[in-house]
Backbone as CSV, one residue per row, in Angstrom:
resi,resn,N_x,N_y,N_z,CA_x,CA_y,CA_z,C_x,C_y,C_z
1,UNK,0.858,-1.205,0.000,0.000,0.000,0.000,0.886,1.245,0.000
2,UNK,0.604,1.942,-0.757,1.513,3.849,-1.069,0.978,4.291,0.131
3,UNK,1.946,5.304,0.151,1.738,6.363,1.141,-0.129,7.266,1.407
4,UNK,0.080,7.752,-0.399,-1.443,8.216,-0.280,-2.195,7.413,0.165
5,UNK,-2.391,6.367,-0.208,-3.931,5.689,0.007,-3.671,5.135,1.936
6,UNK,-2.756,4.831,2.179,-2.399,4.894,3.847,-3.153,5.953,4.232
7,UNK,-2.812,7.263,3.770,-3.309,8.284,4.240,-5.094,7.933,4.593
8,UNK,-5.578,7.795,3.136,-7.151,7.736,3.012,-8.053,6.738,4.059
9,UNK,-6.751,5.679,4.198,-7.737,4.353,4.650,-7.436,5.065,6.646
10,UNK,-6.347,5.791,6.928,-6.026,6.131,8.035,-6.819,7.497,8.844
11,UNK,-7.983,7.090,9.350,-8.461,8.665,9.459,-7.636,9.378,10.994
12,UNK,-7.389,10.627,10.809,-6.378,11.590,11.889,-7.860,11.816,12.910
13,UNK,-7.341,12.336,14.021,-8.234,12.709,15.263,-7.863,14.359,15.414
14,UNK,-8.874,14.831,14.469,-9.054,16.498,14.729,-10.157,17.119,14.743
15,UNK,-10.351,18.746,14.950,-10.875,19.265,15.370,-11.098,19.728,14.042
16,UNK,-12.683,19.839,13.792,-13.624,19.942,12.430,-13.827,21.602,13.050
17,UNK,-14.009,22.124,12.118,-14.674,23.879,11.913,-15.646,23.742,10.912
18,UNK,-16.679,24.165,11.123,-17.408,24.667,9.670,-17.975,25.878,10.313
19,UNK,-17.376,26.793,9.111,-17.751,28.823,9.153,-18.415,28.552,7.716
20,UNK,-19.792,29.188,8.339,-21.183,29.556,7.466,-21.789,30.919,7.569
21,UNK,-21.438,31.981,6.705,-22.324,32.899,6.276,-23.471,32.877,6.940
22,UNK,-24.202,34.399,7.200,-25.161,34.445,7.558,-26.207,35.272,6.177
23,UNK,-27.325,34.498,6.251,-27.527,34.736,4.696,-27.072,35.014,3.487
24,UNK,-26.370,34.013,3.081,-25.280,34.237,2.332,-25.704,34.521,0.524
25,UNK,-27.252,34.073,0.748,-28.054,34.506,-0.383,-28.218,35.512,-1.072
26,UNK,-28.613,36.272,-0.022,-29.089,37.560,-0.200,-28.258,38.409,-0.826
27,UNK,-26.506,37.768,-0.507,-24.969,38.986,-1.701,-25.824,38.653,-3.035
28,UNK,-25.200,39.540,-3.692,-25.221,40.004,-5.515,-23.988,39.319,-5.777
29,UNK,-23.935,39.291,-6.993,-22.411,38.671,-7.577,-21.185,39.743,-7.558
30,UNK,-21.801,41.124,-6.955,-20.568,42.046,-6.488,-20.346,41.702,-5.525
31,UNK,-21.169,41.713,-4.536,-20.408,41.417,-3.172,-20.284,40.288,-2.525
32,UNK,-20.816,39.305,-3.509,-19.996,37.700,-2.956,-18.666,37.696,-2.578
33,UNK,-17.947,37.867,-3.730,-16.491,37.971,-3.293,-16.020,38.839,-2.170
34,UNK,-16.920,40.336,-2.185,-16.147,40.906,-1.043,-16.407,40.087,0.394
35,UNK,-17.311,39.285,0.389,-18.102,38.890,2.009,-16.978,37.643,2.058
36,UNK,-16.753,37.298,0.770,-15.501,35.282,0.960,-14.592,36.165,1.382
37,UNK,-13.846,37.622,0.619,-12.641,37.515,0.915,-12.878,38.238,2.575
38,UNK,-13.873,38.520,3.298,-13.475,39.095,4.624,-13.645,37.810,5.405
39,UNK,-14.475,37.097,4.953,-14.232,35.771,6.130,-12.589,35.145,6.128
40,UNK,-12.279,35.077,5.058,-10.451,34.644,4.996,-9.852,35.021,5.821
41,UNK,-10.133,37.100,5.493,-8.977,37.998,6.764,-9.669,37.527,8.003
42,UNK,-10.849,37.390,8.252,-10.944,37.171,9.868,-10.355,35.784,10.360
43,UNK,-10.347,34.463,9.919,-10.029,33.533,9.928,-8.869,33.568,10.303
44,UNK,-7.765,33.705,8.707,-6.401,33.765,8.707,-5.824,34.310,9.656
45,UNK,-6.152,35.635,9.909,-5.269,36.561,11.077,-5.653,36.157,12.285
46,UNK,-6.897,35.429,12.566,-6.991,34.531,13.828,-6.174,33.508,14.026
47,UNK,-6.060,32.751,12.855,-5.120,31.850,13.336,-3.458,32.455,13.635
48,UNK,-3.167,33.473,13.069,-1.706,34.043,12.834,-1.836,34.587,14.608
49,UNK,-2.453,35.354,14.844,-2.944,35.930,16.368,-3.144,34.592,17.374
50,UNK,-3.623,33.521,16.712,-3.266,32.605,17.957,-1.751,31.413,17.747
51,UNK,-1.379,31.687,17.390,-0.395,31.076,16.674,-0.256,29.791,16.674
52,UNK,-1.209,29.575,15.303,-1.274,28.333,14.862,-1.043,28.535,13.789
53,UNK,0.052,27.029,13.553,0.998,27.379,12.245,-0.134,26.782,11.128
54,UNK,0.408,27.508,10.143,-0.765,27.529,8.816,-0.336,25.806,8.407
55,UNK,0.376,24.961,8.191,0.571,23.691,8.148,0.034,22.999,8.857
56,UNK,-0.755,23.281,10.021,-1.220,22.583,10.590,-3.051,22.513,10.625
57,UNK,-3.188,23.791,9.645,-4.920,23.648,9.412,-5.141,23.245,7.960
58,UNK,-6.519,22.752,7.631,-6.603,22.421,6.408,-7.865,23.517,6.042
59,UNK,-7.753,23.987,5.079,-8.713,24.991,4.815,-9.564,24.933,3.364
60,UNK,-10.389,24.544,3.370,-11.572,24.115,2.309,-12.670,24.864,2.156
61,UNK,-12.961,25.284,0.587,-13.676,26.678,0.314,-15.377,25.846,0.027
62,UNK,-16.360,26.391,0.530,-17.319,25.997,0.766,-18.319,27.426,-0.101
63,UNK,-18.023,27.933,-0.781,-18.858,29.536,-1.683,-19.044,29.950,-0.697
64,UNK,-19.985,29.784,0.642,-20.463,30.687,1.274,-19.452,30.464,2.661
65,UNK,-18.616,30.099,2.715,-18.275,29.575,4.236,-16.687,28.680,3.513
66,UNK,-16.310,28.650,5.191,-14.802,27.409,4.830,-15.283,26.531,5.819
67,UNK,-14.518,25.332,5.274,-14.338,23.830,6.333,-12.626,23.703,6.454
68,UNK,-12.912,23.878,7.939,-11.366,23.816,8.286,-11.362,22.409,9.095
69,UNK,-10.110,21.721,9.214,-9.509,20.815,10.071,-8.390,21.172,10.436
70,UNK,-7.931,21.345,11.753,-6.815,21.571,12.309,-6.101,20.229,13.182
71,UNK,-4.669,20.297,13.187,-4.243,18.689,13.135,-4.665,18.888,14.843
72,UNK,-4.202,17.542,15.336,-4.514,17.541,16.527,-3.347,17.610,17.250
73,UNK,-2.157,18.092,16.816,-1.202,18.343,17.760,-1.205,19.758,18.311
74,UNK,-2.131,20.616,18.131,-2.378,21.549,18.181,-3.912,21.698,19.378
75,UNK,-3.644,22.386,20.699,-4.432,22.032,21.647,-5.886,22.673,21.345
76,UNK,-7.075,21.824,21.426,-8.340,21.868,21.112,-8.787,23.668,21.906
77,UNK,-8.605,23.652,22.954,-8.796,24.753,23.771,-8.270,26.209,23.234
78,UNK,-7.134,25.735,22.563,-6.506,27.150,21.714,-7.557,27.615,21.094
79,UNK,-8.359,26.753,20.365,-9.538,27.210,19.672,-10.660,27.692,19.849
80,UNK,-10.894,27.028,20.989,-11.965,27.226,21.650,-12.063,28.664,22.519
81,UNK,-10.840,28.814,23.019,-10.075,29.966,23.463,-9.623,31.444,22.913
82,UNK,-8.120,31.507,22.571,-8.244,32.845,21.760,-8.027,32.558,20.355
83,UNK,-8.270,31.685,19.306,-8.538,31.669,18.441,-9.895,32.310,18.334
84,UNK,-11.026,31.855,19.108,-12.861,32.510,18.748,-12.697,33.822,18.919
85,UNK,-11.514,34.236,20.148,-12.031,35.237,20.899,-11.038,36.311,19.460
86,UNK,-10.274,35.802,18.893,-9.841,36.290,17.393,-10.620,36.554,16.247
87,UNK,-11.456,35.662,16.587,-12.644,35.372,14.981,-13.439,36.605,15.097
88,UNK,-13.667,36.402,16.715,-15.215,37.334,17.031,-14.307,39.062,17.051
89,UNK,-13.421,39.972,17.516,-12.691,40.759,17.678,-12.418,40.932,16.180
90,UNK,-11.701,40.570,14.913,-11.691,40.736,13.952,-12.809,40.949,12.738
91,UNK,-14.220,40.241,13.419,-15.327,40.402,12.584,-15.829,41.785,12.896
92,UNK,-15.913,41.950,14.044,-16.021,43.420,14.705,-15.412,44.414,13.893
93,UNK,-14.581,44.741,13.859,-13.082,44.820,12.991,-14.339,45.105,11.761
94,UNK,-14.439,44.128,10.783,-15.033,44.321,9.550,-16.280,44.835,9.524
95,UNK,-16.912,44.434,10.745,-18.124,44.656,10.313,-18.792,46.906,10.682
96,UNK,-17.621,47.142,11.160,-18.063,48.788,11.492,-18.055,49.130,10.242
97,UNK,-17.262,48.960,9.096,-17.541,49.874,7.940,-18.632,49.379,7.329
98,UNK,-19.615,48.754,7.389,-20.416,47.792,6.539,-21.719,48.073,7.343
99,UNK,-22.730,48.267,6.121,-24.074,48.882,6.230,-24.947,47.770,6.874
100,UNK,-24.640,46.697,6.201,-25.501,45.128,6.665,-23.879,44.053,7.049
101,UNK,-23.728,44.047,8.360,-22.789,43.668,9.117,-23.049,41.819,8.811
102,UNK,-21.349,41.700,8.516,-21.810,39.838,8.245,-21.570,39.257,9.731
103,UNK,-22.499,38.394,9.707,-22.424,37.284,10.685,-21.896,35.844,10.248
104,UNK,-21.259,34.970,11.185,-21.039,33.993,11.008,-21.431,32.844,11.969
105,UNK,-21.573,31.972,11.615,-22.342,30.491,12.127,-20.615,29.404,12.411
106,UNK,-20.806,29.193,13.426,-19.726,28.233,13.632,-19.743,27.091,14.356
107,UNK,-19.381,26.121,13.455,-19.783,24.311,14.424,-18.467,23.870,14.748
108,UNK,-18.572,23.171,15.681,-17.194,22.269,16.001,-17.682,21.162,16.468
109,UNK,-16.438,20.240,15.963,-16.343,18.875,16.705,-15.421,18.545,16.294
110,UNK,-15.055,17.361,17.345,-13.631,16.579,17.562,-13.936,14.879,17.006
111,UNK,-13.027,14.607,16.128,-13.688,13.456,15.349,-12.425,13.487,14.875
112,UNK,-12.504,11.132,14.386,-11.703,10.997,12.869,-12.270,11.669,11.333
113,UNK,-11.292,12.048,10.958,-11.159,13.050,10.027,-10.456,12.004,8.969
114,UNK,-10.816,12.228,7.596,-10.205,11.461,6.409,-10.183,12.424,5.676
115,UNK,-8.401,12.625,4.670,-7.676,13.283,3.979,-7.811,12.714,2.926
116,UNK,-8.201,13.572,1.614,-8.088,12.656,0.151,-7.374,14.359,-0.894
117,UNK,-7.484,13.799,-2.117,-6.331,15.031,-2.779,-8.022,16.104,-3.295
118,UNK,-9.002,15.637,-2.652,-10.187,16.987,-3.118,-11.214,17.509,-1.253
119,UNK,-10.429,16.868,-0.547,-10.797,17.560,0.646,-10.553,16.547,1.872
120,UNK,-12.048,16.789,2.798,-11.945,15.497,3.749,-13.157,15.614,4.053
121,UNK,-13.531,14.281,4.368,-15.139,12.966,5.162,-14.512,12.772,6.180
122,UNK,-15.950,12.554,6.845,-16.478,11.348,8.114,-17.510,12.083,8.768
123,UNK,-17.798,11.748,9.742,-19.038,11.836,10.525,-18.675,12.804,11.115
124,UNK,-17.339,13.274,11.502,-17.068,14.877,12.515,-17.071,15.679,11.564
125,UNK,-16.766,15.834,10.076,-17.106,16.606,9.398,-18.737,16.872,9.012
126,UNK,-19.668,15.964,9.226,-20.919,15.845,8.721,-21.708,16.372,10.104
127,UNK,-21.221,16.414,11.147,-21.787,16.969,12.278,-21.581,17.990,12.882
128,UNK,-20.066,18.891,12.482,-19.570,20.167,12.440,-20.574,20.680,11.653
129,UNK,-20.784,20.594,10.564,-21.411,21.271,9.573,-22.677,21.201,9.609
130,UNK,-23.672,20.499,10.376,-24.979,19.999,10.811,-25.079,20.986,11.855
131,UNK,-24.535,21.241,12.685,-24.372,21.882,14.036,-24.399,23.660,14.151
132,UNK,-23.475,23.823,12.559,-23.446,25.274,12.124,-24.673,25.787,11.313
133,UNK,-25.172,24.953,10.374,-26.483,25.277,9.637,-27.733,24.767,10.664
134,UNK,-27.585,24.702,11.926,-28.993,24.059,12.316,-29.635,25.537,12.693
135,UNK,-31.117,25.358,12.727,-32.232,26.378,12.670,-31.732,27.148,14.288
136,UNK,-31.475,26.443,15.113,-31.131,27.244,16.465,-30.335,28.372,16.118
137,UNK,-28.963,27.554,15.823,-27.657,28.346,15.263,-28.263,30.201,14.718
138,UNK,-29.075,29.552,13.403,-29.577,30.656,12.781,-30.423,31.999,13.955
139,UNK,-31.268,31.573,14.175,-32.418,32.239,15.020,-31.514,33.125,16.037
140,UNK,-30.390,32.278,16.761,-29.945,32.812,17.317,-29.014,34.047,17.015
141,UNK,-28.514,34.056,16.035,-27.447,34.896,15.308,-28.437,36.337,15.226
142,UNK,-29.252,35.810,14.702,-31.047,37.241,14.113,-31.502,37.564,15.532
143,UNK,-31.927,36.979,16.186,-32.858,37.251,17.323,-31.608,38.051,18.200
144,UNK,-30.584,37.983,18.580,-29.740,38.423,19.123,-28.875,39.956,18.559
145,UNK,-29.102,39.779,17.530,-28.440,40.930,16.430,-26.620,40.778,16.682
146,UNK,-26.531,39.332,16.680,-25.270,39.202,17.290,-24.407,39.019,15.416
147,UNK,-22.675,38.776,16.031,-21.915,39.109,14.876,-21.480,37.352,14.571
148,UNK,-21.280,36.696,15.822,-20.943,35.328,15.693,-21.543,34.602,16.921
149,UNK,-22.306,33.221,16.071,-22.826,32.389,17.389,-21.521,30.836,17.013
150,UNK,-20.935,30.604,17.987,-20.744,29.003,18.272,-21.605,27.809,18.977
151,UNK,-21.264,27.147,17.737,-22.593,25.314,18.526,-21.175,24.602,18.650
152,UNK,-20.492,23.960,19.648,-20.173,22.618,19.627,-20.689,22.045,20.082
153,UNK,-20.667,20.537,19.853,-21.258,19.444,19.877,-21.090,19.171,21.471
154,UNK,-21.998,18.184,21.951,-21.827,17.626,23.375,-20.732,17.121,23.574
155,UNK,-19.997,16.407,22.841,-19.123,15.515,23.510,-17.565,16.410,23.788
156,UNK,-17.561,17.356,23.050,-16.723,18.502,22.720,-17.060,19.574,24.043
157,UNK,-18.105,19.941,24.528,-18.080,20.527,25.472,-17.831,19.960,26.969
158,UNK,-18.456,18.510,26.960,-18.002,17.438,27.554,-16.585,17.327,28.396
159,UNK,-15.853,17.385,27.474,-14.373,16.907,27.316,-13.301,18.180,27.456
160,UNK,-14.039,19.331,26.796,-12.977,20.718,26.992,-13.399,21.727,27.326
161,UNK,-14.889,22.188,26.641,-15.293,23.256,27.329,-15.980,23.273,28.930
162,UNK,-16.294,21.945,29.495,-16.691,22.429,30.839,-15.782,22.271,31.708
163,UNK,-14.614,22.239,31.405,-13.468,22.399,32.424,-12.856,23.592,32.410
164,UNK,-13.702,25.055,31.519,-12.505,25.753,31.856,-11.371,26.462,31.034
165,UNK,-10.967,27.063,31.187,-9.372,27.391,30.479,-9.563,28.439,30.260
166,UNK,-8.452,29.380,29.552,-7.730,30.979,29.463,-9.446,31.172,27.815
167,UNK,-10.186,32.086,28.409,-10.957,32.883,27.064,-12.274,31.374,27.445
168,UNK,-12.296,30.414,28.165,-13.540,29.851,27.882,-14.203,29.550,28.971
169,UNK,-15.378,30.183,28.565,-16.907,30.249,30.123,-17.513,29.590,29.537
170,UNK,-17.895,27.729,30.540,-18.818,27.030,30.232,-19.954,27.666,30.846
171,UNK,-19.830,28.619,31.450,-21.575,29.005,32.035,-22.072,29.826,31.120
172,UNK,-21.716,30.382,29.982,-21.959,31.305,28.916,-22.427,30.323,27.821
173,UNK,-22.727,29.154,27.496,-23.001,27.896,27.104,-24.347,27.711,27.377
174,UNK,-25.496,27.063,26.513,-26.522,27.195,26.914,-27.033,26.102,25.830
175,UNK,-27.457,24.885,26.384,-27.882,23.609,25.891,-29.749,23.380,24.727
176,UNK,-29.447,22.727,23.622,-30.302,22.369,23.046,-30.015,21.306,22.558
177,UNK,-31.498,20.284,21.894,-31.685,19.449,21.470,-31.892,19.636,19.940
178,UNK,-30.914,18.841,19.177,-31.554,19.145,17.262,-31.542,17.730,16.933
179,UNK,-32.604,18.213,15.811,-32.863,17.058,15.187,-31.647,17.293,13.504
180,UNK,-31.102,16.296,13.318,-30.642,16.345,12.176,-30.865,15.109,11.637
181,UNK,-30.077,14.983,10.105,-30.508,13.950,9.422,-29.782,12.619,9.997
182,UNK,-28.792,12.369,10.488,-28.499,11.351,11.759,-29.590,10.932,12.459
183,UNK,-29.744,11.731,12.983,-30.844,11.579,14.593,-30.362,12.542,15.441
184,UNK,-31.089,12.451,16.533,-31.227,13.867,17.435,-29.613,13.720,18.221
185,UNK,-29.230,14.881,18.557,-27.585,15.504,19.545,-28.286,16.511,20.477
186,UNK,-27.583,16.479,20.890,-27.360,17.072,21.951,-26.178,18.909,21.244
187,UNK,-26.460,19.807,21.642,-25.570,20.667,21.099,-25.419,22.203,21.905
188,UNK,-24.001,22.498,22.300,-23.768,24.006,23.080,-23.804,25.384,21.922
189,UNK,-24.145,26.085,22.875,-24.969,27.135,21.845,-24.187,28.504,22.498
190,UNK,-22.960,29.023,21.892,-22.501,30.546,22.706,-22.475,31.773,21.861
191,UNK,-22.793,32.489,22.391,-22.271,33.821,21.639,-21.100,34.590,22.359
192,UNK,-19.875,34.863,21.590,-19.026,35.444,22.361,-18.591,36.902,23.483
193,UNK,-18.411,36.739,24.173,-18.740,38.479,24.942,-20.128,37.941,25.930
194,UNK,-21.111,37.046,25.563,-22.180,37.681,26.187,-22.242,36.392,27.439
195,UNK,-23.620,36.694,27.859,-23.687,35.539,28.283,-24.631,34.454,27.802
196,UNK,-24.464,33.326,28.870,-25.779,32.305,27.960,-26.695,32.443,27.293
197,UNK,-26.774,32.334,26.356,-28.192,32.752,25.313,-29.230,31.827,25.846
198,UNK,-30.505,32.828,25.562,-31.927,32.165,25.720,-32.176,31.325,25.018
199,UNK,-32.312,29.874,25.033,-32.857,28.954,23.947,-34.290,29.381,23.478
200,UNK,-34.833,29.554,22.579,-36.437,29.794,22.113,-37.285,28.390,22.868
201,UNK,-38.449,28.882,23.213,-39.655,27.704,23.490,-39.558,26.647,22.545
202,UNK,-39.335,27.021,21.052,-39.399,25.631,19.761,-38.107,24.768,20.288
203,UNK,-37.045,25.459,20.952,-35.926,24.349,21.381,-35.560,24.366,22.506
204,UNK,-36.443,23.680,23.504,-35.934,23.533,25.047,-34.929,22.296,25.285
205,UNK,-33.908,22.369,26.299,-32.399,21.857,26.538,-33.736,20.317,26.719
206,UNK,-32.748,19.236,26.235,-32.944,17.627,26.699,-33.683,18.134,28.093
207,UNK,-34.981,17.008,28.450,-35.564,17.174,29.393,-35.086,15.705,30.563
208,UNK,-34.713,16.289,31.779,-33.802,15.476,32.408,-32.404,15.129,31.955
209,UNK,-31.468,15.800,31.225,-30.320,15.710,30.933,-29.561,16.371,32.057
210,UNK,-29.549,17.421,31.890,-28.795,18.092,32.787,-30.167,19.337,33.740
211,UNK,-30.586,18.753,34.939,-31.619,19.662,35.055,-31.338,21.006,36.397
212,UNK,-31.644,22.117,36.049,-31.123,23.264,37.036,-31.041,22.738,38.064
213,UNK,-32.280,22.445,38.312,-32.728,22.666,40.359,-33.117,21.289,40.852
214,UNK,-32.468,19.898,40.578,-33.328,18.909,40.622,-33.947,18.459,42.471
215,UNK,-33.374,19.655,43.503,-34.009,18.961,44.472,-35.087,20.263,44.441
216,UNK,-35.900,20.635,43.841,-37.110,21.912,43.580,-37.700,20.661,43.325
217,UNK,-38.898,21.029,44.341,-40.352,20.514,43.585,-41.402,21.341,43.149
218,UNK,-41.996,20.400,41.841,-42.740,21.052,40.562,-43.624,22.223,41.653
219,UNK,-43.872,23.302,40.569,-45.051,24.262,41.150,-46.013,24.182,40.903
220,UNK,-46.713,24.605,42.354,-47.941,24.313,42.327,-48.942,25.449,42.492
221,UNK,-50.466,25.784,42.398,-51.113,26.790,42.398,-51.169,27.210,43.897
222,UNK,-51.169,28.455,44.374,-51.728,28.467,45.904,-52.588,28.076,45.888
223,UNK,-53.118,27.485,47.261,-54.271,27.057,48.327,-55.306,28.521,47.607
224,UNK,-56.258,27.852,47.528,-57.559,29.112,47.381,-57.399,29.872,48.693
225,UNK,-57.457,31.273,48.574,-58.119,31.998,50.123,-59.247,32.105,50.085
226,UNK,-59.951,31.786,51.648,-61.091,31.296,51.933,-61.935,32.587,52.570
227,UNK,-63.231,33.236,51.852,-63.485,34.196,52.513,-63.562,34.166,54.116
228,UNK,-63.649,35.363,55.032,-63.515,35.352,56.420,-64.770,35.064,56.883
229,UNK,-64.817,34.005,58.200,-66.073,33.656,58.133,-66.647,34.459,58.926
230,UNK,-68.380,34.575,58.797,-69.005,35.745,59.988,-68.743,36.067,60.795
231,UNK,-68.681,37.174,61.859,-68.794,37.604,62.815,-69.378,36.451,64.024
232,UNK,-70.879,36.345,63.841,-71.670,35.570,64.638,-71.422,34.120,64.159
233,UNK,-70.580,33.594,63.392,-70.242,32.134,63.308,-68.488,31.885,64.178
234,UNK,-67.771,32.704,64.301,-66.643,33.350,64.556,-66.722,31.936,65.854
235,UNK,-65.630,30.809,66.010,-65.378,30.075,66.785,-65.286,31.037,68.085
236,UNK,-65.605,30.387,69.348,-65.667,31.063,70.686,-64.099,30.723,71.526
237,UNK,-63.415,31.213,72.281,-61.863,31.627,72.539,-61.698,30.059,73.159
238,UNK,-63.480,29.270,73.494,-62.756,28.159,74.212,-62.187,26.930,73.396
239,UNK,-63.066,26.930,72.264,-62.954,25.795,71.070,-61.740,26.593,69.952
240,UNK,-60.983,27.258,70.219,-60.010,28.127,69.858,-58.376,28.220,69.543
241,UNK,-57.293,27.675,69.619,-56.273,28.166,70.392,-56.025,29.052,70.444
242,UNK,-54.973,29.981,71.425,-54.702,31.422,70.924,-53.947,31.974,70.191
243,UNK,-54.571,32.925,69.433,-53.738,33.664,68.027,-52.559,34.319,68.451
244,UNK,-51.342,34.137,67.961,-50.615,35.017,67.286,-50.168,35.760,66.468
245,UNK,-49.743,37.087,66.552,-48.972,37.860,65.458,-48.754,36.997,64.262
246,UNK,-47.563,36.102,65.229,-46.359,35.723,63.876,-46.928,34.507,63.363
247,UNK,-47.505,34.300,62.278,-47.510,32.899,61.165,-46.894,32.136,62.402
248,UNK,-47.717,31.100,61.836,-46.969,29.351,62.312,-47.451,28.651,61.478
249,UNK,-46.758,27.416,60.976,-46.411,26.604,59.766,-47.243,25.367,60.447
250,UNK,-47.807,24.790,59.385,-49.134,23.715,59.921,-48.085,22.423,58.973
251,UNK,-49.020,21.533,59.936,-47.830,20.123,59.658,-48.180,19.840,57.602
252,UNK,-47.057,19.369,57.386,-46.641,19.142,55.620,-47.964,17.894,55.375
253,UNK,-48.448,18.265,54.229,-49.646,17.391,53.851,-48.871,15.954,53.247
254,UNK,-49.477,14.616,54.192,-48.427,13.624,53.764,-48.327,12.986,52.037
255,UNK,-49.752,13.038,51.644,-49.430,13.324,50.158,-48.495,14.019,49.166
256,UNK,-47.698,15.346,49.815,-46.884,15.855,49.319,-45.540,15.975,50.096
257,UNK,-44.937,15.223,49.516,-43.472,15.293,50.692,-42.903,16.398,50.831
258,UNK,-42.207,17.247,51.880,-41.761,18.384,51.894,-42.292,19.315,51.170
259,UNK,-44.195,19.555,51.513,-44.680,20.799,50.852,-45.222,21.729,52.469
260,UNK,-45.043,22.681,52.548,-45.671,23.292,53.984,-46.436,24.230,53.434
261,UNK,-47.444,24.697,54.251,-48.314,26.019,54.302,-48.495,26.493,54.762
262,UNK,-48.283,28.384,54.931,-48.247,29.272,56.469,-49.392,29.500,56.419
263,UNK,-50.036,29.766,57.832,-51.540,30.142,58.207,-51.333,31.219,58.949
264,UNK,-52.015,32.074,58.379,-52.122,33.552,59.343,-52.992,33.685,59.750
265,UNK,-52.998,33.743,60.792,-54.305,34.179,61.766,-54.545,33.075,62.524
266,UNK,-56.423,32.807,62.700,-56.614,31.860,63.926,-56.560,30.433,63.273
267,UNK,-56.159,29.033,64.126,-56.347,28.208,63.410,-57.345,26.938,64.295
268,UNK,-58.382,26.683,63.195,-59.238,25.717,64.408,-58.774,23.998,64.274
269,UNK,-59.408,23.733,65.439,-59.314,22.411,65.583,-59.512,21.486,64.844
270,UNK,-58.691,20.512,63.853,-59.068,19.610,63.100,-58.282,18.230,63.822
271,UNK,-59.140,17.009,62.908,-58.406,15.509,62.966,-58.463,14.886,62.194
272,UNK,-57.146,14.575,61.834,-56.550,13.651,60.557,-57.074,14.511,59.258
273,UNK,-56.263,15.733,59.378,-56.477,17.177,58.671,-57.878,17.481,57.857
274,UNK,-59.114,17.190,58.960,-60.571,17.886,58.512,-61.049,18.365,59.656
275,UNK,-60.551,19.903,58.826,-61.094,20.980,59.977,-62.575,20.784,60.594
276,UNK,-62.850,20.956,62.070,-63.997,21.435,62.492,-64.279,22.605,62.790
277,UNK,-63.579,23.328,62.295,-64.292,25.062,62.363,-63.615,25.379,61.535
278,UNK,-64.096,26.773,60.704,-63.970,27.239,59.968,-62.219,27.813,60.053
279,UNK,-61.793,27.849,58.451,-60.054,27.796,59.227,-59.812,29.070,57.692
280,UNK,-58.863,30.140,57.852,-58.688,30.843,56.731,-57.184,30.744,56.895
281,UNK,-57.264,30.630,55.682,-55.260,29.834,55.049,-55.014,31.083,54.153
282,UNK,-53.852,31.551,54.059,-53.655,33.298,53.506,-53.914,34.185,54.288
283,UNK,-53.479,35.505,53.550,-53.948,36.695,54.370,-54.695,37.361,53.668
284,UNK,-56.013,38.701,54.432,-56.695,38.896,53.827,-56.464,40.296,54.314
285,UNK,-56.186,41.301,53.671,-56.051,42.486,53.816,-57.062,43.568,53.299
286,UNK,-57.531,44.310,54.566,-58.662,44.839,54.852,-58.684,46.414,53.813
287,UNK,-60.015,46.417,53.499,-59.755,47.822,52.164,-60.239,49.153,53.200
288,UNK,-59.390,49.932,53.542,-60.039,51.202,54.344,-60.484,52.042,53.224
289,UNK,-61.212,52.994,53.491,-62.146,53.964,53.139,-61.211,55.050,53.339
290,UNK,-61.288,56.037,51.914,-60.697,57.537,52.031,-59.647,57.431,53.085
């Protein structure tokens, strides 16, 4: 077996890019070229600014966007790090002289990667690029009026972004579920500078994946308040206990584990929690006149 085809049958373990235009339709055939050649300068001089040697990325022209692979001797976090924080600072950069400011869409993932003499395959390339065109990605870029959104993939945030490092806040990260032509991922969603973006209602994070508050229990409606009962029905001080000022907390209903309810005011005598006198749960605050 030659060298080349070693190469082909041998896939490398790197870090996939796909940079996608933000409506990339909408250029004329004048300003196509100007919008390819500013994604280059932002790119290129990112990588020169983080110093990553140009031999070590592979850079593939896509009309509206590039597909990059960068080798893997080159640390994932650089990228994630001040390489973005390059991308995003340089688009800035381009985008003040410019009437309709370009945005860019950016996917990552860490995957075998396969080299041939007209580009490179596999599944980290097909999911970088799934990750950058997905409908979240988009919405988010518009709804935000932002300049650049990043999606990496779960297993990628997994592994590098929630630990940390120089330029990267996993709490600025903000989880959704997509459907692609695979099947459904899992995928991190950032915009740079800001903080966690709002996922839209159409894409709420995996339910039970990772959940905020899991010792919160679900909410529930208040207890109805019960109008005050008459005057002349008004329990007598002996069938009574005596009131205090301050709230006191009535025992947790055993149907609901750790739920309590404060009672203000008087509370009557019940057994095996059915009141025999009239009992008002809430407060009821009295309307004065002029």
């Amino acid at each position: 077996m030659d060298h080349d085809a070693m190469d082909v049958a041998e896939a490398r373990y790197e870090l996939v890019i796909s940079v996608d235009a933000r409506r990339s339709g909408e250029y004329d055939d004048v300003d196509k070229p100007r919008m390819r050649a500013r994604i280059y300068r932002v790119l290129e001089a990112a990588f020169t600014h983080a110093k990553v040697a140009r031999d070590a990325v592979h850079m593939e022209d896509r009309g509206d966007g590039v597909l990059l692979a960068v080798a893997g001797r080159i640390a994932v976090s650089r990228l994630l790090g001040l390489w973005l924080v390059e991308v995003h600072e340089n688009l800035r950069d381009e985008n003040r002289a410019l009437r309709v400011p370009l945005g860019l869409r950016v996917g990552m993932h860490v995957g075998p990667v396969r080299h041939d003499d007209r580009g490179i395959s596999g599944r980290a390339v097909d999911l970088a690029c799934r990750l950058a065109d997905s409908p979240v990605a988009r919405r988010l870029l518009d709804a935000e009026r932002a300049d650049l959104v990043l999606v990496v993939s779960d297993a990628l945030y997994e592994d590098v972004v929630s630990s940390g490092g120089k330029f990267i806040e996993p709490a600025h990260y903000a989880l959704a579920r997509l459907k692609i032509k695979e099947g459904e991922v899992n995928a991190w969603f950032h915009l740079p500078g800001r903080p966690a973006p709002v996922i839209s209602a159409g894409d709420p994070p995996p339910a039970g994946d990772r959940p905020l508050a899991p010792d919160t229990p679900p909410a529930t409606d208040p207890p109805p308040t019960a109008d005050p009962p008459p005057a002349s029905d008004a329990p007598s001080a002996s069938d009574t206990p005596s009131a205090s000022d301050t709230p006191s907390v009535a025992d947790p209903d055993p149907r609901t584990p750790g739920a309590h309810y404060t009672v203000h005011g008087d509370m009557s005598q019940h057994s095996d929690n059915v009141y025999q006198q009239p009992v008002h749960i809430g407060r009821i605050t009295e309307q004065r006149k002029g």
